[in-house]
Structure formats: structure tokens, C-alpha cells
PDB file of N, CA, C and O in Angstrom, chain B, residues numbered from 101:
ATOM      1  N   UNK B 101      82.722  87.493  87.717  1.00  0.00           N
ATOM      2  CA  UNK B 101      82.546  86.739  88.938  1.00  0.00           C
ATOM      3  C   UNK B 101      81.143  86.938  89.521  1.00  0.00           C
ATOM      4  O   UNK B 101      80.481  85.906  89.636  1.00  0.00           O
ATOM      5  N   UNK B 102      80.632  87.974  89.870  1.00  0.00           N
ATOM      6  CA  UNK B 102      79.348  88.521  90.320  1.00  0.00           C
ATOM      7  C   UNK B 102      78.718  89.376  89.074  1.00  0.00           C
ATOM      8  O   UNK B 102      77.893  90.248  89.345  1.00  0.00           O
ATOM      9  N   UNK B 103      78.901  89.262  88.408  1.00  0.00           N
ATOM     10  CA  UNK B 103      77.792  90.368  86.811  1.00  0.00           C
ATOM     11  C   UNK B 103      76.852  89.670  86.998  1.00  0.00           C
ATOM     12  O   UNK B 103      76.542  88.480  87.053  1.00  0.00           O
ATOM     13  N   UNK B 104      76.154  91.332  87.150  1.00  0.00           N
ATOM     14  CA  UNK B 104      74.567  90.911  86.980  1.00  0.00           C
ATOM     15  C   UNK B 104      73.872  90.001  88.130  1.00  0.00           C
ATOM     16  O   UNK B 104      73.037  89.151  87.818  1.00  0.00           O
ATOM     17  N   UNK B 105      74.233  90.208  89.382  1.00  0.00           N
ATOM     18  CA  UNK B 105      74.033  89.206  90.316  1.00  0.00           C
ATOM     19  C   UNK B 105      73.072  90.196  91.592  1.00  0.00           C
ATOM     20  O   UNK B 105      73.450  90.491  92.725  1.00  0.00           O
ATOM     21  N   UNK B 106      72.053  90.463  91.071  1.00  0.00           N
ATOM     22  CA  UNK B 106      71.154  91.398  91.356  1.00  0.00           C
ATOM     23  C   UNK B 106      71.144  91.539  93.250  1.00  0.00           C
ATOM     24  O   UNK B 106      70.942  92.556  93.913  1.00  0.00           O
ATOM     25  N   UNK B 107      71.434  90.145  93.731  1.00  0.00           N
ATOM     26  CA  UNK B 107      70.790  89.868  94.999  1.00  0.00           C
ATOM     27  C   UNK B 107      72.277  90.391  95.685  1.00  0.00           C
ATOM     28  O   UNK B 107      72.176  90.350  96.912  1.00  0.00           O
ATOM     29  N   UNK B 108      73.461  90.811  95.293  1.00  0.00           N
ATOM     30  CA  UNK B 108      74.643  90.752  96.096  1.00  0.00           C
ATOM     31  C   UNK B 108      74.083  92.397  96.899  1.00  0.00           C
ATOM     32  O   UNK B 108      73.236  93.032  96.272  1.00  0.00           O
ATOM     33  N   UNK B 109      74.443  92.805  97.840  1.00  0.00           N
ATOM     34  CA  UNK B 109      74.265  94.274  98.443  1.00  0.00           C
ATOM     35  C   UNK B 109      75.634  94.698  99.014  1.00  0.00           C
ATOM     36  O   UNK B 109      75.959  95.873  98.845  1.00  0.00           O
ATOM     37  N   UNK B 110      76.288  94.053  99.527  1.00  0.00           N
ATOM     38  CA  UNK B 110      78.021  94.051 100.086  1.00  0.00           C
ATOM     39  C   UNK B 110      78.607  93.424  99.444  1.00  0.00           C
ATOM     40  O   UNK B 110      78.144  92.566  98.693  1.00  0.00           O
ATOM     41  N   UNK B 111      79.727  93.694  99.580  1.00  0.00           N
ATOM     42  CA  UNK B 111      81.242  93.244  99.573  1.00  0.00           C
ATOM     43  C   UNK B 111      82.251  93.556 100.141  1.00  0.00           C
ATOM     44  O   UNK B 111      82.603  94.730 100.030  1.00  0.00           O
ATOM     45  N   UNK B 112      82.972  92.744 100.846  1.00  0.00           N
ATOM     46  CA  UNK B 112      84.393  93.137 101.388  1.00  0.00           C
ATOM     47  C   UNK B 112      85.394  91.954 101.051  1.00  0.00           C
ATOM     48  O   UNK B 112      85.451  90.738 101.230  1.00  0.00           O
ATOM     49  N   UNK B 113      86.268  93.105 100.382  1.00  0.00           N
ATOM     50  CA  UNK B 113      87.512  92.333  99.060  1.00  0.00           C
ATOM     51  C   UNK B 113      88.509  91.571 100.589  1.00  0.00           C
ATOM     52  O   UNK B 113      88.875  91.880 101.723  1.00  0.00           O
ATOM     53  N   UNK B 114      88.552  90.682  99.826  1.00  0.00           N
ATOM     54  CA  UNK B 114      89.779  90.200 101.429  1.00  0.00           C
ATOM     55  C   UNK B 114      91.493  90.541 100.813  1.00  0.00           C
ATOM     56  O   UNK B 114      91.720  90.598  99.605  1.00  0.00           O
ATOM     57  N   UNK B 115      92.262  90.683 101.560  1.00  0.00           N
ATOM     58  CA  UNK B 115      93.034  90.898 101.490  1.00  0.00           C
ATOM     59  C   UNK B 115      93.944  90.748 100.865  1.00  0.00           C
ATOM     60  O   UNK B 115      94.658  91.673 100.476  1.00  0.00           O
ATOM     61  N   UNK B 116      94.150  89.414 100.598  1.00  0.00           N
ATOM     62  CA  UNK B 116      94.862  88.620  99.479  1.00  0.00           C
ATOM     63  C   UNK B 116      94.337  88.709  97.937  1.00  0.00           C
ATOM     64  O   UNK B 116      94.435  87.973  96.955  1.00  0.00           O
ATOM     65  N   UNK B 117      93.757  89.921  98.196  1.00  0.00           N
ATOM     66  CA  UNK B 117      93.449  90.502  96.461  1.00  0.00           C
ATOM     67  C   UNK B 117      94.180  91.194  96.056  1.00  0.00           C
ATOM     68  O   UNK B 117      94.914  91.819  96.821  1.00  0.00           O
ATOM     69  N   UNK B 118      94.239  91.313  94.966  1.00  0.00           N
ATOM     70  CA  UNK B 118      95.986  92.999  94.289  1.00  0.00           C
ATOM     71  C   UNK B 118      94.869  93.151  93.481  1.00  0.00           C
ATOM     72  O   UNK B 118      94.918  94.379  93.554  1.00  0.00           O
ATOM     73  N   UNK B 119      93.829  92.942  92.719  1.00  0.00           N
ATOM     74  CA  UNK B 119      93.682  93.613  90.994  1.00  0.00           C
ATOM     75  C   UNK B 119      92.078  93.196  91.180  1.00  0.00           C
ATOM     76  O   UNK B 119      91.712  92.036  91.371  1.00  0.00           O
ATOM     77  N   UNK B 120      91.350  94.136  91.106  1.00  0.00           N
ATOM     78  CA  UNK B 120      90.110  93.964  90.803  1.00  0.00           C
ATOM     79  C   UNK B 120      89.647  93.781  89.549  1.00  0.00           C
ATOM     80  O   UNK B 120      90.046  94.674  88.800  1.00  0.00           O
ATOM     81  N   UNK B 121      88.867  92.864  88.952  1.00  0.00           N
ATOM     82  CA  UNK B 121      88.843  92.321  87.572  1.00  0.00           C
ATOM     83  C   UNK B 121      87.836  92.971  87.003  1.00  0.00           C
ATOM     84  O   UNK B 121      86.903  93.552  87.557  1.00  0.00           O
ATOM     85  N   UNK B 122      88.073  92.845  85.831  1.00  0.00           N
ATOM     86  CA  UNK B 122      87.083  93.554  84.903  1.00  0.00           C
ATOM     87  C   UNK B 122      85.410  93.143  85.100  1.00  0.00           C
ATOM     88  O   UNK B 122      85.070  91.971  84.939  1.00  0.00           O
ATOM     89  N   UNK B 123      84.547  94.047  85.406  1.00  0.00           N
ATOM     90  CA  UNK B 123      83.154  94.076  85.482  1.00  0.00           C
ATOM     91  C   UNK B 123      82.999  92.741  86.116  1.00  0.00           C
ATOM     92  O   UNK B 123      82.370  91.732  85.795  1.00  0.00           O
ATOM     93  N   UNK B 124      83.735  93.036  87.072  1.00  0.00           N
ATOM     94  CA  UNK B 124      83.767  91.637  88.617  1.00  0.00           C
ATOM     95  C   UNK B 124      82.034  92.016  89.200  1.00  0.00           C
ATOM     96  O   UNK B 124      81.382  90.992  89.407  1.00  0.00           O
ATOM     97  N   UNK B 125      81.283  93.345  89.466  1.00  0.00           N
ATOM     98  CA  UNK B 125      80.578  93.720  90.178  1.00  0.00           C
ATOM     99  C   UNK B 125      79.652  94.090  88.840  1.00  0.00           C
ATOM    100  O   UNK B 125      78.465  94.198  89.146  1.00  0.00           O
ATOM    101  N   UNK B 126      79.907  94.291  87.537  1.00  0.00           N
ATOM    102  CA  UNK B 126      78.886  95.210  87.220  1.00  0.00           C
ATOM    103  C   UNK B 126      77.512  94.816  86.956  1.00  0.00           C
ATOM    104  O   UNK B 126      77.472  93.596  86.803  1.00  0.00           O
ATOM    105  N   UNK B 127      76.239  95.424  86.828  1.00  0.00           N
ATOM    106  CA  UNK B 127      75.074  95.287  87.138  1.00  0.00           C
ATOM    107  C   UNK B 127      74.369  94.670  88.431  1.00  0.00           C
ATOM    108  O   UNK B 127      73.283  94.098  88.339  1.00  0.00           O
ATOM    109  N   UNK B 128      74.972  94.803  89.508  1.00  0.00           N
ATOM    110  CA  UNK B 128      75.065  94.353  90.639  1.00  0.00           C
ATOM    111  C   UNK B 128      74.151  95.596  91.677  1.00  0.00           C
ATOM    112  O   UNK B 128      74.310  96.806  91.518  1.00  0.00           O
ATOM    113  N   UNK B 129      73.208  94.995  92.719  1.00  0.00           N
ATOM    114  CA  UNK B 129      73.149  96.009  93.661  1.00  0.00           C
ATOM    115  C   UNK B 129      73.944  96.564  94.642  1.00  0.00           C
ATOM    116  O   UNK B 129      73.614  97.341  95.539  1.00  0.00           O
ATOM    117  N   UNK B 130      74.809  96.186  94.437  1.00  0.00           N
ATOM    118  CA  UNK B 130      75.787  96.793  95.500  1.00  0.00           C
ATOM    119  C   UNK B 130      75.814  97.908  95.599  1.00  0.00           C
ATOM    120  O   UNK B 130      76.026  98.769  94.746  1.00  0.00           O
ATOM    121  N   UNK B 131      75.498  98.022  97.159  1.00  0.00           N
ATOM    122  CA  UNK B 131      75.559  99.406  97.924  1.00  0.00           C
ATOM    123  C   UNK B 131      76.566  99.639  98.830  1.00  0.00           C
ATOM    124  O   UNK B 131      76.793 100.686  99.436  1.00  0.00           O
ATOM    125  N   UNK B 132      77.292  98.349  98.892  1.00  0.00           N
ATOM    126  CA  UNK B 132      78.786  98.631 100.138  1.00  0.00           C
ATOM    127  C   UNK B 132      79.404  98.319  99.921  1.00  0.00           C
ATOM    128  O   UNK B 132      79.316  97.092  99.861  1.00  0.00           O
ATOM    129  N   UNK B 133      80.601  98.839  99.579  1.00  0.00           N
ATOM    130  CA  UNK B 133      81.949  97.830  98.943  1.00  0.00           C
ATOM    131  C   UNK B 133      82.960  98.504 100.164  1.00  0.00           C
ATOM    132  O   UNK B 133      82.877  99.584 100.749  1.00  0.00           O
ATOM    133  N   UNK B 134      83.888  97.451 100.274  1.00  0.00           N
ATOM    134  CA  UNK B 134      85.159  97.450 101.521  1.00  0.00           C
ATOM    135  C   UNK B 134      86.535  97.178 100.419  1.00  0.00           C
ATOM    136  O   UNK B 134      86.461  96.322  99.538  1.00  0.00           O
ATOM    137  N   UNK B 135      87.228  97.660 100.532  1.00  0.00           N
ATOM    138  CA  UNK B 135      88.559  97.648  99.688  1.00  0.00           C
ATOM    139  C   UNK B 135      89.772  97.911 100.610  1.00  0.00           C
ATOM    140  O   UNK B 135      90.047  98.838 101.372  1.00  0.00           O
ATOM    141  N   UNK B 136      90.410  96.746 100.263  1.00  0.00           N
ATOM    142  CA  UNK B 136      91.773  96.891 101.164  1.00  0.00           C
ATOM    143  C   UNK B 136      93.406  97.791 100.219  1.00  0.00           C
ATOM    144  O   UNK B 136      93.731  98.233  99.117  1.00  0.00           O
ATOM    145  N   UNK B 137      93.833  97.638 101.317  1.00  0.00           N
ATOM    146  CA  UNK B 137      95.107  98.509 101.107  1.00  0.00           C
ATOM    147  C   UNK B 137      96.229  97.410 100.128  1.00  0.00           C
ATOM    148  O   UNK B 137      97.275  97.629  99.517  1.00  0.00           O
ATOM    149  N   UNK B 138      95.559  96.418 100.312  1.00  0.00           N
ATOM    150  CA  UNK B 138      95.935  95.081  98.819  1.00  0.00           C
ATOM    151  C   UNK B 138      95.757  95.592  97.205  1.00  0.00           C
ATOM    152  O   UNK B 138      96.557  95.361  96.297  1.00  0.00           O
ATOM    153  N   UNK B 139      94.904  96.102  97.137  1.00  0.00           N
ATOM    154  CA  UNK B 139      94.871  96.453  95.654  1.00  0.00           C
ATOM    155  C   UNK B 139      95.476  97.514  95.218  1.00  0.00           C
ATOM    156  O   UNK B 139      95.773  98.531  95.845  1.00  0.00           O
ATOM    157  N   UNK B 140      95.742  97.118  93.564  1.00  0.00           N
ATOM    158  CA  UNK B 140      96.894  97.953  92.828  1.00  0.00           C
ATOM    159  C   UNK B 140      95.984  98.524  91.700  1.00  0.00           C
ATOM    160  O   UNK B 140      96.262  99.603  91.177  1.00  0.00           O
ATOM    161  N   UNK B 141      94.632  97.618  91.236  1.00  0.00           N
ATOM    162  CA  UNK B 141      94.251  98.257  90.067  1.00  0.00           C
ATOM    163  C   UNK B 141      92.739  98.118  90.208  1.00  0.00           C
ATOM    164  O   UNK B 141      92.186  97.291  90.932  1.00  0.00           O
ATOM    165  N   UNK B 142      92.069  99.112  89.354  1.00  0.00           N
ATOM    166  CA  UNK B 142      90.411  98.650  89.441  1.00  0.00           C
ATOM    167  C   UNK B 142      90.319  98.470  88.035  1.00  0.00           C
ATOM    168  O   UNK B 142      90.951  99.221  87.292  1.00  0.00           O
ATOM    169  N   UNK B 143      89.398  97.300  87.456  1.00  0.00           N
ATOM    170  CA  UNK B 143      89.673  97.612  86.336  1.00  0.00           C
ATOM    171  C   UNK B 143      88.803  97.434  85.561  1.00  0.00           C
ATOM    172  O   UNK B 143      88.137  96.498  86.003  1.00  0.00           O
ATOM    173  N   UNK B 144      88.225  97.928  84.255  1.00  0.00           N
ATOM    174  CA  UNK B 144      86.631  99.044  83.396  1.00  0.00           C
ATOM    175  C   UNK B 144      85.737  97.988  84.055  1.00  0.00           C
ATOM    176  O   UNK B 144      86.002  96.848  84.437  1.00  0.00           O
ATOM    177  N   UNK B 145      84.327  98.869  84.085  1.00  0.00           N
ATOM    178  CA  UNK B 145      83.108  98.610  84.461  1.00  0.00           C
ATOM    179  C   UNK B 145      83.372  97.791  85.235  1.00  0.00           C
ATOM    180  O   UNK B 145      82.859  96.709  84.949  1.00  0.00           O
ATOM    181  N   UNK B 146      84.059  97.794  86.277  1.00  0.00           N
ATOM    182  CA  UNK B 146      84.384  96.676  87.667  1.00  0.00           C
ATOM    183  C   UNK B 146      82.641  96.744  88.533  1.00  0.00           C
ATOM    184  O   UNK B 146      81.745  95.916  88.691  1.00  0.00           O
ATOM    185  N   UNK B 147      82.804  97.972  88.862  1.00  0.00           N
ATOM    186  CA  UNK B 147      81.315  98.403  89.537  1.00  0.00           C
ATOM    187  C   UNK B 147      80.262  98.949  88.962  1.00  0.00           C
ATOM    188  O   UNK B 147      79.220  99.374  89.461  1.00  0.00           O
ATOM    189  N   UNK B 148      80.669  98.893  87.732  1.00  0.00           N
ATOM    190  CA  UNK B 148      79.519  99.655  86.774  1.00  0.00           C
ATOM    191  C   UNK B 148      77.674  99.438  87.360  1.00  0.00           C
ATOM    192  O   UNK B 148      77.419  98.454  88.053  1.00  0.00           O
ATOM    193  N   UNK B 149      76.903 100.119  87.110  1.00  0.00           N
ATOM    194  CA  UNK B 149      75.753 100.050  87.421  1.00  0.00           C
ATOM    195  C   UNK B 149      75.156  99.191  88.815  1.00  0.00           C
ATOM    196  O   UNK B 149      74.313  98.313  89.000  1.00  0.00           O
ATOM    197  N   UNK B 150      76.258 100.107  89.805  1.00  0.00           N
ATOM    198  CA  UNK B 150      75.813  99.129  90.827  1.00  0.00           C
ATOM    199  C   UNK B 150      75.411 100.761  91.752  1.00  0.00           C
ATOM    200  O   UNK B 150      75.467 101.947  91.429  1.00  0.00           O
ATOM    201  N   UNK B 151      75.059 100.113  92.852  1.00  0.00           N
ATOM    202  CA  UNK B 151      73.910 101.442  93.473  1.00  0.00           C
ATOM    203  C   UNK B 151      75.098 101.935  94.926  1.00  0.00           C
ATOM    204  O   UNK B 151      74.812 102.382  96.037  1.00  0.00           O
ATOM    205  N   UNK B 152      75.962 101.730  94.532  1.00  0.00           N
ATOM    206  CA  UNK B 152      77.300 102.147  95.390  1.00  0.00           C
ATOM    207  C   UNK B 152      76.685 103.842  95.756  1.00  0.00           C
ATOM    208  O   UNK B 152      76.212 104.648  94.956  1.00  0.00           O
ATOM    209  N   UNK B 153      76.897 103.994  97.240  1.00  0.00           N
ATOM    210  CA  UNK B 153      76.587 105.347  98.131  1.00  0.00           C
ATOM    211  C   UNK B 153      78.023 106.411  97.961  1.00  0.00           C
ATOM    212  O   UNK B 153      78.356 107.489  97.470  1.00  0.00           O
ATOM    213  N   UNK B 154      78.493 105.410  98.640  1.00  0.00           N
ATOM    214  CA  UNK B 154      80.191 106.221  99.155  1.00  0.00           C
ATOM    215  C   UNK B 154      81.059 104.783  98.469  1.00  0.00           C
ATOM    216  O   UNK B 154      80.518 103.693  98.285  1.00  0.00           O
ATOM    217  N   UNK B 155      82.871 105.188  98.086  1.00  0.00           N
ATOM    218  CA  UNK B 155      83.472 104.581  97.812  1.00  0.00           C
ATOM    219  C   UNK B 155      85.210 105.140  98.489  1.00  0.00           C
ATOM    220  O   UNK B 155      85.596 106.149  97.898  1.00  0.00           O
ATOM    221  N   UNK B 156      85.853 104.806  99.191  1.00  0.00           N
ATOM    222  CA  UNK B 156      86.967 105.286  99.529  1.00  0.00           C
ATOM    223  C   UNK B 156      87.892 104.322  99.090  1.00  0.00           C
ATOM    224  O   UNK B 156      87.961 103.158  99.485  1.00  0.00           O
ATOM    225  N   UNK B 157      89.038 105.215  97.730  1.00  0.00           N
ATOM    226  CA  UNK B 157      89.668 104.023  97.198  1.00  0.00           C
ATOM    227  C   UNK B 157      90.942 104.113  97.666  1.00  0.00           C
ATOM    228  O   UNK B 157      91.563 105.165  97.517  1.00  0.00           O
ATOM    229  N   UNK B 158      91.598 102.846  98.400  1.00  0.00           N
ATOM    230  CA  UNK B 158      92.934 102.716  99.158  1.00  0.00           C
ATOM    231  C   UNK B 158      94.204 103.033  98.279  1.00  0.00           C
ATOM    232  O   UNK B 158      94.571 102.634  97.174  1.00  0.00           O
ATOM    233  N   UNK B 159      94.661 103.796  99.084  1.00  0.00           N
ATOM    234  CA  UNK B 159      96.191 104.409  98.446  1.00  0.00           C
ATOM    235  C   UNK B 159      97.076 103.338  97.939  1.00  0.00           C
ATOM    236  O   UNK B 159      97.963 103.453  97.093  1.00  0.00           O
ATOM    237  N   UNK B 160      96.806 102.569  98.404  1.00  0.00           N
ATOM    238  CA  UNK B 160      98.060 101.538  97.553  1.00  0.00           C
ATOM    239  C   UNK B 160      97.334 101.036  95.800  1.00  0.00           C
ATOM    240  O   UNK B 160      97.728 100.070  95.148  1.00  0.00           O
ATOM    241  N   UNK B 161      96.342 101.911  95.425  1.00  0.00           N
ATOM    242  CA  UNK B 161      95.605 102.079  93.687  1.00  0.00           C
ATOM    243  C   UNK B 161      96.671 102.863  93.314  1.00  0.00           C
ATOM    244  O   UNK B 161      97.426 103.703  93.804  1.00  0.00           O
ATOM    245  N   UNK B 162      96.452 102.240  92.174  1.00  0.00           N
ATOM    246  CA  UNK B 162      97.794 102.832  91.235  1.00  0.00           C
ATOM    247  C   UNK B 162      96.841 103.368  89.777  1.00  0.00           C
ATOM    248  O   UNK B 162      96.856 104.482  89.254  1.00  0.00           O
ATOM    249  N   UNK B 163      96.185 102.358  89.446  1.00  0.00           N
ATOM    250  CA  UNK B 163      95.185 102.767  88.311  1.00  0.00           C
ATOM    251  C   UNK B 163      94.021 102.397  88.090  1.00  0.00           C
ATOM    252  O   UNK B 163      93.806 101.221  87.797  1.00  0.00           O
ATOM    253  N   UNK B 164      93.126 103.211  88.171  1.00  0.00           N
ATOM    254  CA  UNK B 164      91.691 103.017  88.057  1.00  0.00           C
ATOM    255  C   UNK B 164      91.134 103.366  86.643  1.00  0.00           C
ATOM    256  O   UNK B 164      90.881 104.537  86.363  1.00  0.00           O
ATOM    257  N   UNK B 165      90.892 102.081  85.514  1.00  0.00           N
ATOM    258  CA  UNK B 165      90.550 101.985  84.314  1.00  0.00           C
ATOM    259  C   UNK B 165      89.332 102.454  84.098  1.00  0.00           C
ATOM    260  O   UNK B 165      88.756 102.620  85.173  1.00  0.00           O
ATOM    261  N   UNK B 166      88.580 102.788  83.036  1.00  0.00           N
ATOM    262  CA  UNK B 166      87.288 103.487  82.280  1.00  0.00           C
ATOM    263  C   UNK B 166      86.136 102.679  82.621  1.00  0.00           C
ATOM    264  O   UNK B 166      85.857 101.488  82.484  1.00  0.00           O
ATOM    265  N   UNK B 167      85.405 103.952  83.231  1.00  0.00           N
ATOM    266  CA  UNK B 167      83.887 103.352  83.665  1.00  0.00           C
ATOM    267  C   UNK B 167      84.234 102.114  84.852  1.00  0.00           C
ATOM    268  O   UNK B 167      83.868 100.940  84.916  1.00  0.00           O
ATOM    269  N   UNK B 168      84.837 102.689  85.468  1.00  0.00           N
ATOM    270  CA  UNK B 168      85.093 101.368  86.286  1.00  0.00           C
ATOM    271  C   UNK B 168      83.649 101.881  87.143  1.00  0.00           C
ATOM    272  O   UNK B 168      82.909 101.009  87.599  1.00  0.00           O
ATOM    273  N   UNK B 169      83.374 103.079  87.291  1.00  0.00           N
ATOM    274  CA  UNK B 169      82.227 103.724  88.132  1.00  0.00           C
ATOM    275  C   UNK B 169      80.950 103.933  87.582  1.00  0.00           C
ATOM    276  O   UNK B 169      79.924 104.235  88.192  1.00  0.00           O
ATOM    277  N   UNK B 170      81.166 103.662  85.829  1.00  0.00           N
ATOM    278  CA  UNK B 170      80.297 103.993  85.228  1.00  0.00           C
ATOM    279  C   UNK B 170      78.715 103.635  85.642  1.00  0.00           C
ATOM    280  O   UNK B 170      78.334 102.581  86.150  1.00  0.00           O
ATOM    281  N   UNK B 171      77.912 104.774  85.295  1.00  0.00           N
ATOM    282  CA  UNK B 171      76.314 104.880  85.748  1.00  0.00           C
ATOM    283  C   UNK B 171      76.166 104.320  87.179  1.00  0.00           C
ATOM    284  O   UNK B 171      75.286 103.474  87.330  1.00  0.00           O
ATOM    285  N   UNK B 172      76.878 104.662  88.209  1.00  0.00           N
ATOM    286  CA  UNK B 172      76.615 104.339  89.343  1.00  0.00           C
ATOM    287  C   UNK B 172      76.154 105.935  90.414  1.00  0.00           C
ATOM    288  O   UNK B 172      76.716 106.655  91.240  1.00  0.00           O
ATOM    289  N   UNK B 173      74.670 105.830  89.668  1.00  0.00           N
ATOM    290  CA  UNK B 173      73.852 107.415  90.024  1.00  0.00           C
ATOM    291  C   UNK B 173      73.841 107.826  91.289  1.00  0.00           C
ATOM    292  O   UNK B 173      73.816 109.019  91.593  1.00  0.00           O
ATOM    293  N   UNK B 174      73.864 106.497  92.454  1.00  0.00           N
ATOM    294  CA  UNK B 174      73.435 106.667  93.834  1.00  0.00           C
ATOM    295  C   UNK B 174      75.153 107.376  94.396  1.00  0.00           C
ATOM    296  O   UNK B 174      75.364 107.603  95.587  1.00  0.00           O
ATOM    297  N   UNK B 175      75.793 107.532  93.737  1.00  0.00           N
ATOM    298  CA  UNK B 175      77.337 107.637  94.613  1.00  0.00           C
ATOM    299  C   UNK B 175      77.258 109.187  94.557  1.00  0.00           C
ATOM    300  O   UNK B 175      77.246 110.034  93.664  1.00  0.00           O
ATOM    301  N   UNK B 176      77.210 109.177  95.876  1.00  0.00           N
ATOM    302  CA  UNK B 176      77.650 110.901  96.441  1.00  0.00           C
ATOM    303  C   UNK B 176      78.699 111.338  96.822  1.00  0.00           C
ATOM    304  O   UNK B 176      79.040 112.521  96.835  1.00  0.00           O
ATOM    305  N   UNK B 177      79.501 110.105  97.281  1.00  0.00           N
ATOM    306  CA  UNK B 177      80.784 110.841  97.778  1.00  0.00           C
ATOM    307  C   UNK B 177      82.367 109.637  97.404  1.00  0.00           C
ATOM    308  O   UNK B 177      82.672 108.500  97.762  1.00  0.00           O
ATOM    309  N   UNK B 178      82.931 110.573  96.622  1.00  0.00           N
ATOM    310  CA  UNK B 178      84.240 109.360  96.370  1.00  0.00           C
ATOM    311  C   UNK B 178      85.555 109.980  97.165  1.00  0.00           C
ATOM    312  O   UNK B 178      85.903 111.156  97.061  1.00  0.00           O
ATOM    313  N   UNK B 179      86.110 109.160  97.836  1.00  0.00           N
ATOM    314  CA  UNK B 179      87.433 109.536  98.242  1.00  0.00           C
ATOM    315  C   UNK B 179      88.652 108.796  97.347  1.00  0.00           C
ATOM    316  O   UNK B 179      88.859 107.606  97.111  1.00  0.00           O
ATOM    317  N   UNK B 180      89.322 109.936  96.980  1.00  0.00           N
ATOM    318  CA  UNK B 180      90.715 109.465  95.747  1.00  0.00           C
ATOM    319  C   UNK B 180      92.062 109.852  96.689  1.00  0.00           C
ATOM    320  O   UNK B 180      92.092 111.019  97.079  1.00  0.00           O
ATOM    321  N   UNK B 181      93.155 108.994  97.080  1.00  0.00           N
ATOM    322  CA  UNK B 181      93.978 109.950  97.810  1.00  0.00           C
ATOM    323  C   UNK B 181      94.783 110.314  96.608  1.00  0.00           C
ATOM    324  O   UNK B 181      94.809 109.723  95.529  1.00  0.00           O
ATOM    325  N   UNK B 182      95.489 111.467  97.001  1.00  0.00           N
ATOM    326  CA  UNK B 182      96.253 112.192  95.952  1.00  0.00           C
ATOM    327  C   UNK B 182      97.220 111.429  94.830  1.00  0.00           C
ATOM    328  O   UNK B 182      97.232 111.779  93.650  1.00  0.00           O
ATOM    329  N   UNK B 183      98.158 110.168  95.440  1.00  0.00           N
ATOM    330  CA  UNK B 183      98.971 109.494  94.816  1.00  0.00           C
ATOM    331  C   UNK B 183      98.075 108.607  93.978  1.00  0.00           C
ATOM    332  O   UNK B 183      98.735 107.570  93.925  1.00  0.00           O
ATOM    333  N   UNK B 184      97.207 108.444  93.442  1.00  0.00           N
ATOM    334  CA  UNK B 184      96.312 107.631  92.756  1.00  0.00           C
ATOM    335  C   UNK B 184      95.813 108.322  91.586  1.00  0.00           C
ATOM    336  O   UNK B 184      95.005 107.768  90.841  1.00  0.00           O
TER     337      UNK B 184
END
């Protein structure tokens, strides 16, 4: 949907999302992503190589697939809640 879409810097998933798609974001600058309590899955290289800071992923994740985070160097701080 957005690969490789250099100019994006945000995102906020709206609500009526369940499943984040495969390398929806990757090679992307994104530095802000918003994620609702809608989604069930993230899924590989979704955000890959994007310049993401912080990421807090909503408890209603059930499974977060491979490299969904991959090479995303700028991320200092991830929040996972326990049931995920």
C-alpha cells in the first residue's frame, strides 16, 4: 500500500482495521505510527526499514510475524503487553 513511499512520516491506522498487511509500510520514513485496539495481526516487514522512534503495540495483537520491525535502527523503545 505505502512501500517505499519515502515522503509518508505518520500514520494513524483507523479503526476499522483488524490485520496489518504485509510490508504495508516498508521502506517508508515513518517516524509515527498510531495503532488501534482493532488489530489482531502485524504482518513480516509491515514496518520494515522505516525510522519508527517508539512503537506501543495494542493488546488486542495476537501475532506479530518476522521482521515485521526489521532494520528499523531509530526505535528505542517498544511496548509489548504481556498477552501478545
Amino acid at each position: 500500500m505505502f512501500k517505499n513511499c519515502i515522503s509518508l512520516k505518520s500514520l494513524t491506522v483507523p479503526s476499522s482495521i483488524v490485520n496489518i498487511p504485509e510490508e504495508v509500510c516498508n521502506n517508508c520514513k515513518l517516524s509515527m505510527l498510531s495503532l488501534p485496539n482493532s488489530i489482531n495481526s502485524i504482518a513480516k516487514q509491515s514496518f520494515a526499514n522505516s525510522n519508527l522512534k517508539t512503537i506501543t503495540i495494542p493488546s488486542s495483537v495476537e501475532i506479530i510475524q518476522q521482521k515485521a520491525f526489521y532494520s528499523c535502527e531509530d526505535l528505542s523503545s517498544v511496548v509489548i503487553p504481556s498477552n501478545v
